[in-house]
N, C-alpha and C positions, 0 to 999 in steps of 0.2 A: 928069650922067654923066661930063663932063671929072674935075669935081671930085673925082669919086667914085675915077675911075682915079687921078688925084695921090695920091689919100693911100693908096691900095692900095700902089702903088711906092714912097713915102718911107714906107709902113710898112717895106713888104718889105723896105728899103735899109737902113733903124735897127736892123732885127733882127739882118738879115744881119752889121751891123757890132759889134752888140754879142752875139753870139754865136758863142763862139770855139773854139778844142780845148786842154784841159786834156791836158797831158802828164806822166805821173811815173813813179815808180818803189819800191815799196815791199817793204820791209825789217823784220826782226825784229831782236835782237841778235848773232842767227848770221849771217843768210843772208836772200837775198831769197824773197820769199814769190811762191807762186805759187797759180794758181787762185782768188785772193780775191776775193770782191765788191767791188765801185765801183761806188756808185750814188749818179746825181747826185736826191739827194728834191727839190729843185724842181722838176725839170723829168720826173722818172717816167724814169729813163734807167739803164738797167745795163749794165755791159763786167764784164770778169772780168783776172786779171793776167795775164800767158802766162808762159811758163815759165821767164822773166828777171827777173819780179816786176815786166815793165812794161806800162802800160795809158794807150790816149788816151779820152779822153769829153769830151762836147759839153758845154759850160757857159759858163755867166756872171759875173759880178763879182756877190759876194753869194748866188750859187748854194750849197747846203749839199751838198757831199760828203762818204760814209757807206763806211765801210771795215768790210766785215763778214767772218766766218769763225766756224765754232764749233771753232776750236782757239785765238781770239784775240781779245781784248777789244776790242768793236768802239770805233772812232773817226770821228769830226766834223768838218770844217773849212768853215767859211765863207772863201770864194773873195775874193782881192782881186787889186787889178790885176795885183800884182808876181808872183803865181800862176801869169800868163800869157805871162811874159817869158823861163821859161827850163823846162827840166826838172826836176821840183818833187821830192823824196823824202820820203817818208812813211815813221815808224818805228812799227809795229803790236805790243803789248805781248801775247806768248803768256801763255796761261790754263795755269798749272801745278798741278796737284792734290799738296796735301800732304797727307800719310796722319799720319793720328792716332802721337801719340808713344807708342813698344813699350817695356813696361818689359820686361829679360833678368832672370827670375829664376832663382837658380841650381838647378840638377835636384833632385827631392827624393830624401835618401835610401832606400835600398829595405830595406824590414824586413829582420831576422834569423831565418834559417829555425831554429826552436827546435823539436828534433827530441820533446823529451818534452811538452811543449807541445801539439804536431800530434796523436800517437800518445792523449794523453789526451781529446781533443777528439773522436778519430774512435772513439774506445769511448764517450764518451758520447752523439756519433751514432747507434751501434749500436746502445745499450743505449736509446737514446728509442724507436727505432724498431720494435723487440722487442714497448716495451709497446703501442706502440698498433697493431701489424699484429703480433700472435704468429702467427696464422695463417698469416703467411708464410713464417714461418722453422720450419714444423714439416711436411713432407709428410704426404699425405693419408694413408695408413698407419702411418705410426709412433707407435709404444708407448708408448717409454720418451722421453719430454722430448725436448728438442731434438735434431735429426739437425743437428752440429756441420759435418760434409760439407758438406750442406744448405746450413748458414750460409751458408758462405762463399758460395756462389753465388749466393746472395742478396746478401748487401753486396758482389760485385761487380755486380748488375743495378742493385743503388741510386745506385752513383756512375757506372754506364755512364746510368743516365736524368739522373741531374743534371748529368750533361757535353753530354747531347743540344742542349739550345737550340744553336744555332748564330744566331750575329749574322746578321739580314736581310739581303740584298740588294736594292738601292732602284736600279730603270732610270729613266731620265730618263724626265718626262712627254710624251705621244705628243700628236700633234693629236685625235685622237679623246677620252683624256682631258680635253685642255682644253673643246674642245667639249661633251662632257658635264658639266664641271663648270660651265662657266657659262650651261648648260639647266638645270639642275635643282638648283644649290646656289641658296639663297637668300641667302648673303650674298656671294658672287661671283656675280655677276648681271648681265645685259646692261644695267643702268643704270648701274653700275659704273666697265662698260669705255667707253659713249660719254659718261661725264658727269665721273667723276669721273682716270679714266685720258687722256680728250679721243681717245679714237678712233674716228673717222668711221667711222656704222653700218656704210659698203657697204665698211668695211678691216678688219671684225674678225675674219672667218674668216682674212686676212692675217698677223693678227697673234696669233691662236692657232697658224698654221704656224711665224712667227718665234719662238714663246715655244718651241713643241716643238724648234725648231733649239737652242734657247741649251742643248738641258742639263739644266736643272731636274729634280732629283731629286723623284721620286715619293713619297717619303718628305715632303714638304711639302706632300700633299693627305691629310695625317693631320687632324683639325680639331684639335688641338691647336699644330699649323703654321700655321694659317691666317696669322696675321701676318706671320711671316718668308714666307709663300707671297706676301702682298700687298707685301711690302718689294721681293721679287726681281718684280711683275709693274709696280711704279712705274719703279724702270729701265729694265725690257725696254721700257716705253711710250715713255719719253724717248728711248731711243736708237731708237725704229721710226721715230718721228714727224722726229724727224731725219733718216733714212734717207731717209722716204719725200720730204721736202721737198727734199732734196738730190740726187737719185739718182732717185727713182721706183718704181713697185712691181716692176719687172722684176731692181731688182740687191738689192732688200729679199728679193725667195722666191728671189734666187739662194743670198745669204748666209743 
């Protein structure tokens, strides 16, 4: 039992002396960084930086400390004694997204309105038109061949119909949308979102809310869109899954 206490307290004693408090400070190329991870992987130990990019944490000689952030390319250092002697600085390398190279081409020129040109086209508009709808260009009473009056009110109803279309409007997708479509579509499917997208089954009506937040034009649940629909649903997953890691589900449905 003596024995047993000795080496309880020259454990206690060895530990207590060889584990110490790492002190530092870390910095980008502007400015110090604030909020970052520090976690020491041997020992299971995380502090954060405060808002002078300084942070203490428990460690030892040979300890691996992990400097993590997703605006920063994470970094590694194994701990030696000299680590311990003073205020250490650490310089963390930001993750800059470079956008693909824009070529500027110049504007293209805008045709030539060619007045005899136009005026020839739009009589052989009329006259196609004629032969295959006479009926229309002749009211129900008349006698003698074309009612000329008539016409015209007819090739003005032909170019008021061919001006009708009007360009669609496309509102953003709703949660109820999203929801139905990955009920019922078979190739956006709830195997999909928790296998292939990696979102946790009990976070997917979550993240059907986050997707109706971003936006998403409804015009991409055309199935001709489906791709560019699955393009924009691999982002929105990357940035939830980050959210949710970092922040939690309460500022994921705030934003």
């Amino acid at each position: 039992m003596r024995f047993l206490l000795t080496f309880l307290l020259f454990f206690s004693f060895y530990y207590n002396l060889s584990a110490q408090t790492l002190s530092g400070k870390v910095y980008d190329t502007k400015t110090v960084v604030k909020d970052m991870k520090v976690i020491n992987k041997t020992q299971n130990i995380l502090t954060v930086t405060n808002k002078d990019g300084d942070f203490n944490i428990t460690a030892k000689v040979n300890d691996t400390i992990s400097f993590q952030s997703i605006f920063y390319h994470p970094l590694e250092v194994v701990l030696k004694q000299s680590h311990f002697d003073d205020i250490n600085v650490f310089e963390v390398e930001e993750i800059v997204s470079e956008l693909d190279e824009v070529e500027i081409q110049s504007e293209p020129e805008q045709p030539v309105f060619e007045e005899e040109t136009y005026n020839q086209n739009l009589q052989n508009l009329i006259k196609e038109d004629i032969k295959r709808n006479p009926g229309s260009y002749q009211p129900p009473n008349a006698q003698y061949g074309v009612d000329f009056i008539y016409l015209i009110g007819q090739v003005v109803k032909l170019f008021k119909k061919k001006n009708k279309h009007k360009t669609p409007v496309y509102h953003p997708v709703t949660y109820k949308q999203m929801d139905s479509l990955f009920s019922e579509s078979s190739f956006f499917n709830k195997q999909l979102v928790t296998e292939n997208l990696k979102i946790p089954e009990d976070k997917a009506r979550l993240f059907y809310d986050f997707c109706s937040a971003k936006g998403i034009s409804s015009e991409l649940l055309k199935d001709e869109n489906k791709m560019q629909l699955l393009e924009k649903l691999v982002v929105n997953s990357q940035l939830f899954l980050i959210l949710i890691e970092e922040y939690g589900e309460e500022k994921v449905s705030k934003d």
